[in-house]
DRENVEX-744702 format. One record per residue: residue number from 1; residue in one letter; chain; x, y, z of N, C-alpha, C, O in turn. Coordinates in nm, 2 decimals. Example, Ala and Ser with C-alpha at 12.3 -4.5 7.8 and 13.67 -1.06 7.14 Angstrom:
BEGIN
<nr->1, rest->a, kette->A, n.u->1.32, n.v->-0.57, n.w->0.78, ca.u->1.23, ca.v->-0.45, ca.w->0.78, c.u->1.32, c.v->-0.33, c.w->0.78, o.u->1.42, o.v->-0.33, o.w->0.85>
<nr->2, rest->s, kette->A, n.u->1.28, n.v->-0.22, n.w->0.71, ca.u->1.37, ca.v->-0.11, ca.w->0.71, c.u->1.29, c.v->0.00, c.w->0.79, o.u->1.34, o.v->0.11, o.w->0.80>
***
This chain:
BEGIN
<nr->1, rest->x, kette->A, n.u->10.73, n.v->-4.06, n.w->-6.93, ca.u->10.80, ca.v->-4.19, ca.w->-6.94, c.u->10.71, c.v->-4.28, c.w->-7.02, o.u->10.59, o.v->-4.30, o.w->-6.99>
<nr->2, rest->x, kette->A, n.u->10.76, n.v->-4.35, n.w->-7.13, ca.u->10.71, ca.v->-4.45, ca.w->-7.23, c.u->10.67, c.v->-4.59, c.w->-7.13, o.u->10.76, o.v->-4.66, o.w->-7.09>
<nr->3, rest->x, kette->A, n.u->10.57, n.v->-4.61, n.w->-7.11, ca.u->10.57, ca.v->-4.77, ca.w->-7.04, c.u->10.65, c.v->-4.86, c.w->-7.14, o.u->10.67, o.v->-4.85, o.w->-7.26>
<nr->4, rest->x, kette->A, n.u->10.69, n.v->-4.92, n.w->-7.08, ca.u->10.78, ca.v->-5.05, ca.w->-7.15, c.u->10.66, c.v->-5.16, c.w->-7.19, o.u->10.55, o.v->-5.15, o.w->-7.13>
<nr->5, rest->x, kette->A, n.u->10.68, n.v->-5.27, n.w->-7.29, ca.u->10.62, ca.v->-5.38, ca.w->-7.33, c.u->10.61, c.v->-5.44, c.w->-7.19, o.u->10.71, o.v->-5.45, o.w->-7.12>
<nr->6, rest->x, kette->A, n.u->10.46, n.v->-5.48, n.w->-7.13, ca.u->10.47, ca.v->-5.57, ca.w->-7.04, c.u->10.33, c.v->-5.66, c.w->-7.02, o.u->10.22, o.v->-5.63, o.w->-7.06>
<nr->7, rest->x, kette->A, n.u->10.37, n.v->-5.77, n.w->-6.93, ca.u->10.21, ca.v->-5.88, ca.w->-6.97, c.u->10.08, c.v->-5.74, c.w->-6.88, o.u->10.10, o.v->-5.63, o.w->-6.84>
<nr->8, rest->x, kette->A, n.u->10.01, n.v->-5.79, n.w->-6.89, ca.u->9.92, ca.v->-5.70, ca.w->-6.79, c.u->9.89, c.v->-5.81, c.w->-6.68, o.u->9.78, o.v->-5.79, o.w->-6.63>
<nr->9, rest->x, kette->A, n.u->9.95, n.v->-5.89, n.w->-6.64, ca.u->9.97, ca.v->-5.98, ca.w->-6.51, c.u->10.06, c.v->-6.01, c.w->-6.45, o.u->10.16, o.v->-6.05, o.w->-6.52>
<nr->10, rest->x, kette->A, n.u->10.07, n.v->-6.01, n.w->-6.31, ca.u->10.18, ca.v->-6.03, ca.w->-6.26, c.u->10.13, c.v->-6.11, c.w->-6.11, o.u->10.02, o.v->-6.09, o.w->-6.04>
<nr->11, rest->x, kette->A, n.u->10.28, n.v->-6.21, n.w->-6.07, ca.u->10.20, ca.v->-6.27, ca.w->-5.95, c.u->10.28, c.v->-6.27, c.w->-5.94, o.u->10.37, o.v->-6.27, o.w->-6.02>
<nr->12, rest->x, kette->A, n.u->10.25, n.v->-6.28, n.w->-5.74, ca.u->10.33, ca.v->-6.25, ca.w->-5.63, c.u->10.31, c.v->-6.39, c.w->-5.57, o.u->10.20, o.v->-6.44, o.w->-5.56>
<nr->13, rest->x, kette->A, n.u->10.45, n.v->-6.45, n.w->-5.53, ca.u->10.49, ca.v->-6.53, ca.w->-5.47, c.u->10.58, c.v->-6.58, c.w->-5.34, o.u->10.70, o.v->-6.56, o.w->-5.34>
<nr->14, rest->x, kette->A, n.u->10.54, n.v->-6.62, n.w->-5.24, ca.u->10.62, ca.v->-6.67, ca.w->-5.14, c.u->10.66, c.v->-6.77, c.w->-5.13, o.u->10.59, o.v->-6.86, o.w->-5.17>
<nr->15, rest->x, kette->A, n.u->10.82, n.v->-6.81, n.w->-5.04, ca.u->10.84, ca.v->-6.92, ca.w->-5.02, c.u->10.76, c.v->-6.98, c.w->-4.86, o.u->10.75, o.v->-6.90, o.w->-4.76>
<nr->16, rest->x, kette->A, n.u->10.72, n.v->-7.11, n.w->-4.87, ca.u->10.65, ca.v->-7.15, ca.w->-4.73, c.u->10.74, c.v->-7.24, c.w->-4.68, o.u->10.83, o.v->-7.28, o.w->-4.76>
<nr->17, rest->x, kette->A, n.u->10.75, n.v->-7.27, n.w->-4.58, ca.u->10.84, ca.v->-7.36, ca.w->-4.49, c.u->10.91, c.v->-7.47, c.w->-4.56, o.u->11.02, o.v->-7.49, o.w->-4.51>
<nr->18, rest->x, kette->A, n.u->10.87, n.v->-7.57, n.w->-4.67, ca.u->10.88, ca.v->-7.66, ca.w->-4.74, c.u->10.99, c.v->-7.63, c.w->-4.91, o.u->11.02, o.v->-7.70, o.w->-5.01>
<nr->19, rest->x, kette->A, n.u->11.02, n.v->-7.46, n.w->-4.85, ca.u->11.10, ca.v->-7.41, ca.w->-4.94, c.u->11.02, c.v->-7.40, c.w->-5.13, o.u->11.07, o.v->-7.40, o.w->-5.24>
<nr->20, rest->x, kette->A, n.u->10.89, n.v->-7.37, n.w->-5.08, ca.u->10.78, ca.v->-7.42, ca.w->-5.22, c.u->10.72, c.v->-7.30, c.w->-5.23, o.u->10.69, o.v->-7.23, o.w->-5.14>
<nr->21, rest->x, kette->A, n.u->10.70, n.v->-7.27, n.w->-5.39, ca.u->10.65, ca.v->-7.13, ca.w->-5.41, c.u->10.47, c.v->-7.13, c.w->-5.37, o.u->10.43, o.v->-7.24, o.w->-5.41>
<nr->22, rest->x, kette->A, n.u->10.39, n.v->-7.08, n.w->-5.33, ca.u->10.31, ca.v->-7.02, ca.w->-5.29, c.u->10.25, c.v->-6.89, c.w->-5.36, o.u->10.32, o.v->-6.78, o.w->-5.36>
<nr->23, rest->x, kette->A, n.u->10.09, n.v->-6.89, n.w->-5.44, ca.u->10.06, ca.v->-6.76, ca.w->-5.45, c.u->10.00, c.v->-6.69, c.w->-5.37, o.u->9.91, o.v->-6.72, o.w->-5.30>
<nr->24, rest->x, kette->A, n.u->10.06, n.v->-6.59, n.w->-5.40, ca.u->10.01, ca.v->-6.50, ca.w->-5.28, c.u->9.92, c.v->-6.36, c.w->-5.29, o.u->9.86, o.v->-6.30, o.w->-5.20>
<nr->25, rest->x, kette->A, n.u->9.92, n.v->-6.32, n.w->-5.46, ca.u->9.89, ca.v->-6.21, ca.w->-5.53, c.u->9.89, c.v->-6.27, c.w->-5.64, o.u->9.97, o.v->-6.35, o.w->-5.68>
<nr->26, rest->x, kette->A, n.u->9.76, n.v->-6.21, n.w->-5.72, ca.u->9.78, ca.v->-6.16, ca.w->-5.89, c.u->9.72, c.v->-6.07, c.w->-5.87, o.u->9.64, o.v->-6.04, o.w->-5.78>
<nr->27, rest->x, kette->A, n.u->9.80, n.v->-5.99, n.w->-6.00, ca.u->9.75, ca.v->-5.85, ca.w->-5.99, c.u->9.76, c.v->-5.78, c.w->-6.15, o.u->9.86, o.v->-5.73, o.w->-6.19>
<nr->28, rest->x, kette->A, n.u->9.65, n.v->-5.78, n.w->-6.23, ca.u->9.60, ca.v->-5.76, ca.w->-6.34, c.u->9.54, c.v->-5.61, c.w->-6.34, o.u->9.46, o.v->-5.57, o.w->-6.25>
<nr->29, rest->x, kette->A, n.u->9.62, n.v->-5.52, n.w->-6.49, ca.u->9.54, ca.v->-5.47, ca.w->-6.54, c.u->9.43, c.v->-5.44, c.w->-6.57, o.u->9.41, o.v->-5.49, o.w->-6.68>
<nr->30, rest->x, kette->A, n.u->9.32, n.v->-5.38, n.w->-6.54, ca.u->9.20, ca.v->-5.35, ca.w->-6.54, c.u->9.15, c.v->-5.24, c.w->-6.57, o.u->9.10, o.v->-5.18, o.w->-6.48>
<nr->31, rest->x, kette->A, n.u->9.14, n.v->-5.18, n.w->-6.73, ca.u->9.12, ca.v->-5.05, ca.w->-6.79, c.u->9.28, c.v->-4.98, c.w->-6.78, o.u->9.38, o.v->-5.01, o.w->-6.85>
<nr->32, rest->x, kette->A, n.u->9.26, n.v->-4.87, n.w->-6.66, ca.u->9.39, ca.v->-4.80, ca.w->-6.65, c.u->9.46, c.v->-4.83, c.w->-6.47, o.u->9.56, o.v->-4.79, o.w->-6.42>
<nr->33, rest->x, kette->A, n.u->9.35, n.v->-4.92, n.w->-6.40, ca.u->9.42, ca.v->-4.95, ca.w->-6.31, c.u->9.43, c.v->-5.05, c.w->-6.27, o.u->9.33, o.v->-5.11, o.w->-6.32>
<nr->34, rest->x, kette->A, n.u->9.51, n.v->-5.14, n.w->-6.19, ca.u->9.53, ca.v->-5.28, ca.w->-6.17, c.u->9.48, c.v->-5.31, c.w->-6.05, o.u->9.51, o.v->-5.25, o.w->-5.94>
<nr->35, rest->x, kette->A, n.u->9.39, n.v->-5.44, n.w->-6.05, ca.u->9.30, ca.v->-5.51, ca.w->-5.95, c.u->9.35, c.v->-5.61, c.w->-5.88, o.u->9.30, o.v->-5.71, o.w->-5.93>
<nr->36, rest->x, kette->A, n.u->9.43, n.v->-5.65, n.w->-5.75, ca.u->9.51, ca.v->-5.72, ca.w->-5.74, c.u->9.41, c.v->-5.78, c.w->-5.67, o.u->9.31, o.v->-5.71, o.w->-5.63>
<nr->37, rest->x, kette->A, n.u->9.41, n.v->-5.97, n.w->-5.62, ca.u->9.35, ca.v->-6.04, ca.w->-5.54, c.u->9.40, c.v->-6.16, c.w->-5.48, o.u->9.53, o.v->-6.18, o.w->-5.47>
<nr->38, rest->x, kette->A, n.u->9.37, n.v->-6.20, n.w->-5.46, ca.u->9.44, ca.v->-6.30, ca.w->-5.34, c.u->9.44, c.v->-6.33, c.w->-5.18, o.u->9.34, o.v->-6.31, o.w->-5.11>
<nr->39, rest->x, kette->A, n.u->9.55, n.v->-6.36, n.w->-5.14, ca.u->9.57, ca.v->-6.31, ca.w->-4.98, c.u->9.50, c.v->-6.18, c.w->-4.92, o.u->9.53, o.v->-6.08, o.w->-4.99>
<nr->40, rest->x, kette->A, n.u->9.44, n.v->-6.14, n.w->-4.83, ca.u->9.36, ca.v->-6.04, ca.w->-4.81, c.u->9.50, c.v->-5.94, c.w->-4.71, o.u->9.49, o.v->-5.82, o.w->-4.70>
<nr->41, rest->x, kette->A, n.u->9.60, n.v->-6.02, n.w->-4.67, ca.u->9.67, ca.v->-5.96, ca.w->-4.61, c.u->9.77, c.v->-5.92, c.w->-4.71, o.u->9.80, o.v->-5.80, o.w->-4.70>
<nr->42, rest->x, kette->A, n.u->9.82, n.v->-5.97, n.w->-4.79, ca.u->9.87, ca.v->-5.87, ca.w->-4.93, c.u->9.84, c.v->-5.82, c.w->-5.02, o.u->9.92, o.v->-5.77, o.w->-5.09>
<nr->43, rest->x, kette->A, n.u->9.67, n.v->-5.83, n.w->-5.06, ca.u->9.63, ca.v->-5.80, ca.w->-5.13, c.u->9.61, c.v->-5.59, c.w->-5.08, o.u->9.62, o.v->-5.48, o.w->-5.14>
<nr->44, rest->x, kette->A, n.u->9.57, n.v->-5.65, n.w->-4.93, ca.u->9.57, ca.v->-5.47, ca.w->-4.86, c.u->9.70, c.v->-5.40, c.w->-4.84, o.u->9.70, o.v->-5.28, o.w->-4.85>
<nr->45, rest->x, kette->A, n.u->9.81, n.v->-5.48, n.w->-4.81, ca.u->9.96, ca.v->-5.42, ca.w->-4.82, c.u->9.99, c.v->-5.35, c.w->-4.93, o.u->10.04, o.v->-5.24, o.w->-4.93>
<nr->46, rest->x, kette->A, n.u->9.96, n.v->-5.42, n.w->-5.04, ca.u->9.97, ca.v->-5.35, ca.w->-5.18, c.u->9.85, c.v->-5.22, c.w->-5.22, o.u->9.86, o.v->-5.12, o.w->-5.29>
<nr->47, rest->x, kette->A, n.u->9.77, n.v->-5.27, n.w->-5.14, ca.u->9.66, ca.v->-5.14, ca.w->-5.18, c.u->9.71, c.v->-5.02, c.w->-5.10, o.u->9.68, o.v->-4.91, o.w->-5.13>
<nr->48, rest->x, kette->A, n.u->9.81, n.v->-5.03, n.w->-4.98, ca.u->9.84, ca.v->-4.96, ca.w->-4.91, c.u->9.94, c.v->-4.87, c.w->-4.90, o.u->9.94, o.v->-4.76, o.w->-4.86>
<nr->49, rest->x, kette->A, n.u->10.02, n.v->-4.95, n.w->-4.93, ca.u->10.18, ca.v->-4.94, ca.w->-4.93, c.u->10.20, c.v->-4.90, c.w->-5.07, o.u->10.24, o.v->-4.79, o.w->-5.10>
<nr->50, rest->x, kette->A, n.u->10.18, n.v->-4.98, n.w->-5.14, ca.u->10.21, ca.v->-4.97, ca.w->-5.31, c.u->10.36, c.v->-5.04, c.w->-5.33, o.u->10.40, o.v->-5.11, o.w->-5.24>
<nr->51, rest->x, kette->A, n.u->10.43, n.v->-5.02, n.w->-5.44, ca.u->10.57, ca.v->-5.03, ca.w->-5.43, c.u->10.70, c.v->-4.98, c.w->-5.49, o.u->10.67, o.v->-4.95, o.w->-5.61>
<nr->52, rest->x, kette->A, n.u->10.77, n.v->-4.96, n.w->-5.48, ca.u->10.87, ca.v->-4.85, ca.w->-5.48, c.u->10.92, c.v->-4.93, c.w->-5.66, o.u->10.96, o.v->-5.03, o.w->-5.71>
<nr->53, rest->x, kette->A, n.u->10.89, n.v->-4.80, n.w->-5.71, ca.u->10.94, ca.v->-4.78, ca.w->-5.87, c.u->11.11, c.v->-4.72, c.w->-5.87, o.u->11.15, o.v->-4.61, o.w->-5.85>
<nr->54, rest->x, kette->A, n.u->11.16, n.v->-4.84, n.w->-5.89, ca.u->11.30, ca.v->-4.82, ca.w->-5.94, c.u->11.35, c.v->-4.67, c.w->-5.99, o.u->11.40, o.v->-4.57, o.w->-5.93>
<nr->55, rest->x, kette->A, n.u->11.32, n.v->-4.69, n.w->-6.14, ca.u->11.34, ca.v->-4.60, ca.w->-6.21, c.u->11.32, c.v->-4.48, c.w->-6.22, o.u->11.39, o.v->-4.40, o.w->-6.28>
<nr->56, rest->x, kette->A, n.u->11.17, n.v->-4.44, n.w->-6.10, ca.u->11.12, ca.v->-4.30, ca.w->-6.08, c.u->11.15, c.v->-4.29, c.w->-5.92, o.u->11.13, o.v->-4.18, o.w->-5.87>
<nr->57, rest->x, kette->A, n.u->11.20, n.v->-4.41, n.w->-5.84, ca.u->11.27, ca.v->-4.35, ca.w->-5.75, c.u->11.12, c.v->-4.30, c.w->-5.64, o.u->11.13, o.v->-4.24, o.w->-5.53>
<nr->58, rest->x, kette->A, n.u->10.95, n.v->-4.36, n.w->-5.73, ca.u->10.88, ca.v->-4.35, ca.w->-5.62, c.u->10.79, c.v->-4.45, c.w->-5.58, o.u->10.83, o.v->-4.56, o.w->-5.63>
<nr->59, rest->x, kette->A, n.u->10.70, n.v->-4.45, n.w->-5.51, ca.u->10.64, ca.v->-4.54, ca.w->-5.45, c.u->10.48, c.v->-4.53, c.w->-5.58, o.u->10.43, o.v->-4.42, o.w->-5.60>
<nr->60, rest->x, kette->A, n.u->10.45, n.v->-4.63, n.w->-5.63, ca.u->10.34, ca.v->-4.64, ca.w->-5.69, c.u->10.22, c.v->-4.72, c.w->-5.71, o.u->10.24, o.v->-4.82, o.w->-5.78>
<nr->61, rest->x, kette->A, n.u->10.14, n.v->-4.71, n.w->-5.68, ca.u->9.97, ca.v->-4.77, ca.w->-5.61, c.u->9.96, c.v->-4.86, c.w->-5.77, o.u->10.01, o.v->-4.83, o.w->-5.88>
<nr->62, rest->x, kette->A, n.u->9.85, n.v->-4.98, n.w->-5.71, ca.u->9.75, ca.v->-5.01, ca.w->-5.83, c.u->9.68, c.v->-4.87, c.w->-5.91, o.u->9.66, o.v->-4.89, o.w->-6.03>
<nr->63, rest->x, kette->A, n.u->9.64, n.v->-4.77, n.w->-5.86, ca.u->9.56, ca.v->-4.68, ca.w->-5.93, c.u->9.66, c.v->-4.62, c.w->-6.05, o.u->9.60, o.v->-4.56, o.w->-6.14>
<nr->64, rest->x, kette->A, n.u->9.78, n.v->-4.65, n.w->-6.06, ca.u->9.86, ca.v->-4.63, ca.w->-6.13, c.u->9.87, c.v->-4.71, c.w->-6.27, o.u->9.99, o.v->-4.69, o.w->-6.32>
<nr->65, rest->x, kette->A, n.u->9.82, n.v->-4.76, n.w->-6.33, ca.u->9.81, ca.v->-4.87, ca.w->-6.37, c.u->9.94, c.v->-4.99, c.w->-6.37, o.u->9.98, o.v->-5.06, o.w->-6.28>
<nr->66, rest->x, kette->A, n.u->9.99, n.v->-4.97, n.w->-6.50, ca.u->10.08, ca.v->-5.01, ca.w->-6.60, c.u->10.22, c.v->-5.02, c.w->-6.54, o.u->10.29, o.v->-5.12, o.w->-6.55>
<nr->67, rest->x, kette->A, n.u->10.26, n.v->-4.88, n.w->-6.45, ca.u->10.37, ca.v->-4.82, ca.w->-6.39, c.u->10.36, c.v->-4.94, c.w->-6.24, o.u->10.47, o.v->-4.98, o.w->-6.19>
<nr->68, rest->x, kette->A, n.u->10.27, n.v->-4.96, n.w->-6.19, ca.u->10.24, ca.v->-5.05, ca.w->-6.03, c.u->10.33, c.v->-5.17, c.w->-6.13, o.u->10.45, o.v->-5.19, o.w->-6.12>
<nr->69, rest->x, kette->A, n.u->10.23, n.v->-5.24, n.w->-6.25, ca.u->10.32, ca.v->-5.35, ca.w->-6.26, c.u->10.42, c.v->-5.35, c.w->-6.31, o.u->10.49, o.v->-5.44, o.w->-6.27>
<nr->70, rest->x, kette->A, n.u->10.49, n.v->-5.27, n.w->-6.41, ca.u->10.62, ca.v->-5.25, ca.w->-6.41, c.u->10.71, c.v->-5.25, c.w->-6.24, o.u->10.80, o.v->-5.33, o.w->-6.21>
<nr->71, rest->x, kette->A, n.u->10.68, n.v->-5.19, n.w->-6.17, ca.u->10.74, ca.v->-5.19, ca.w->-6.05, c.u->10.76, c.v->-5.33, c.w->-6.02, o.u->10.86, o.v->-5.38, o.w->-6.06>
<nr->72, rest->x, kette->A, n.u->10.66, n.v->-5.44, n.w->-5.94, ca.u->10.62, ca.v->-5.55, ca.w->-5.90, c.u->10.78, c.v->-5.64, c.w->-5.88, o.u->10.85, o.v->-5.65, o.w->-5.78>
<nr->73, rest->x, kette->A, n.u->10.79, n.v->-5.69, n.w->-6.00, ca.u->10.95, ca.v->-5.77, ca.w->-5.99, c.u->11.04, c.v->-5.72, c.w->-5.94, o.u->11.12, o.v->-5.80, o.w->-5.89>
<nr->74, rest->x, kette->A, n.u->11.07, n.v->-5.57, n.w->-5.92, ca.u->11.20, ca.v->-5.52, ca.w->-5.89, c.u->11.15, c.v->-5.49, c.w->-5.72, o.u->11.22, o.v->-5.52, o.w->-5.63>
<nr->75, rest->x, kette->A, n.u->11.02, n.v->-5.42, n.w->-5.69, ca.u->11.00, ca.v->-5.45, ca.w->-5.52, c.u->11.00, c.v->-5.57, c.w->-5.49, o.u->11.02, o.v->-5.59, o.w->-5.37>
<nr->76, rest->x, kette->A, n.u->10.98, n.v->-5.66, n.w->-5.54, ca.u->11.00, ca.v->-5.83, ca.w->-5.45, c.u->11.07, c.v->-5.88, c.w->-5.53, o.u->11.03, o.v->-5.92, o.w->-5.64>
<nr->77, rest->x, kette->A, n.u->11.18, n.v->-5.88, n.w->-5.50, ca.u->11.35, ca.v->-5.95, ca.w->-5.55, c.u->11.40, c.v->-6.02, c.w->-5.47, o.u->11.52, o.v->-6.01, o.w->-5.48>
<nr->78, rest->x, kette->A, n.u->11.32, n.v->-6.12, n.w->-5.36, ca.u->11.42, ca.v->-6.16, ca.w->-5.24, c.u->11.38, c.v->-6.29, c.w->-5.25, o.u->11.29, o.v->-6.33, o.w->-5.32>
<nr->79, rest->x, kette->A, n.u->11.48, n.v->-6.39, n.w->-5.16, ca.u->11.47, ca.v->-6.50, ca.w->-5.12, c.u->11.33, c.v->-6.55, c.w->-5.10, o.u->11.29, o.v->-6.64, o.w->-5.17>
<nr->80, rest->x, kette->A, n.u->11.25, n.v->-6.48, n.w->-5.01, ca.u->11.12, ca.v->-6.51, ca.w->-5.01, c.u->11.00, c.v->-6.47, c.w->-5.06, o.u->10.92, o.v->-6.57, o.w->-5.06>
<nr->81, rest->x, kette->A, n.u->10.97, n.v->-6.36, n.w->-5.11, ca.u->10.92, ca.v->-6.32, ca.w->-5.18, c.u->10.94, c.v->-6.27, c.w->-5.34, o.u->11.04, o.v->-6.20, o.w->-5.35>
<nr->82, rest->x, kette->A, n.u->10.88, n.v->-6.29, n.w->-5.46, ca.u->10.88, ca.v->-6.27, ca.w->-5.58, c.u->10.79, c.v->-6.25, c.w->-5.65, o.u->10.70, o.v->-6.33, o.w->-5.63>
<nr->83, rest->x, kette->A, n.u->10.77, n.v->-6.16, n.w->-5.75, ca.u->10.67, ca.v->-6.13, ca.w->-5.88, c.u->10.71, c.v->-6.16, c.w->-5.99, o.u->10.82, o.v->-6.12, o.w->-6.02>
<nr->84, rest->x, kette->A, n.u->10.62, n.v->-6.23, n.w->-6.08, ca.u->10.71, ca.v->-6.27, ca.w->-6.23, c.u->10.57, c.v->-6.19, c.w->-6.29, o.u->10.47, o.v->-6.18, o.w->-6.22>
<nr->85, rest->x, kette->A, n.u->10.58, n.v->-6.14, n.w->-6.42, ca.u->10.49, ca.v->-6.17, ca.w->-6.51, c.u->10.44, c.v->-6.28, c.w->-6.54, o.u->10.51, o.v->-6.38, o.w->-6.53>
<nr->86, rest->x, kette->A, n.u->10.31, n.v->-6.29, n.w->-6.57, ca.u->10.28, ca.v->-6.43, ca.w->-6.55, c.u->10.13, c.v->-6.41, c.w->-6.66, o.u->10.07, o.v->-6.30, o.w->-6.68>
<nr->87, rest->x, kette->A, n.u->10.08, n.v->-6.55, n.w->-6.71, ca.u->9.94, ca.v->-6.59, ca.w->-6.85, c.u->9.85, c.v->-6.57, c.w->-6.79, o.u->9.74, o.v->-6.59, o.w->-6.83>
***
């Protein structure tokens, strides 16, 4: 599979009580795998869990590179949580 055009950053966002976005994760590109930091309790969810790739229908880690952040926006699509590509 061709990776698609994409930023090599992406951040993860929550809403907090005040209905206000919050970062919660960036998660950058780094050689061929992506370094995410932030929150220590989502920064390990994601090292853990990883997140589910639409298109291949699997679950895929930072060790992954390119393919983790292509995933990112389409695993957090909710009210409260979200990933944009991001500078």
């Amino acid at each position: 599979m061709e990776p698609e055009t994409t930023s090599n950053k992406v951040c993860i966002y929550a809403l907090n009580e005040k209905a206000e976005e919050v970062l919660q994760a960036t998660c950058v590109l780094n050689g061929e795998v992506v370094i995410c930091t932030g929150d220590e309790t989502c920064v390990q969810n994601l090292n853990t869990h990883g997140a589910y790739h639409m298109e291949t229908g699997k679950t895929v880690y930072p060790k992954d590179g390119v393919v983790f952040l292509q995933a990112l926006p389409s695993h957090f699509d909710s009210g409260h949580l979200t990933a944009v590509r991001c500078e």
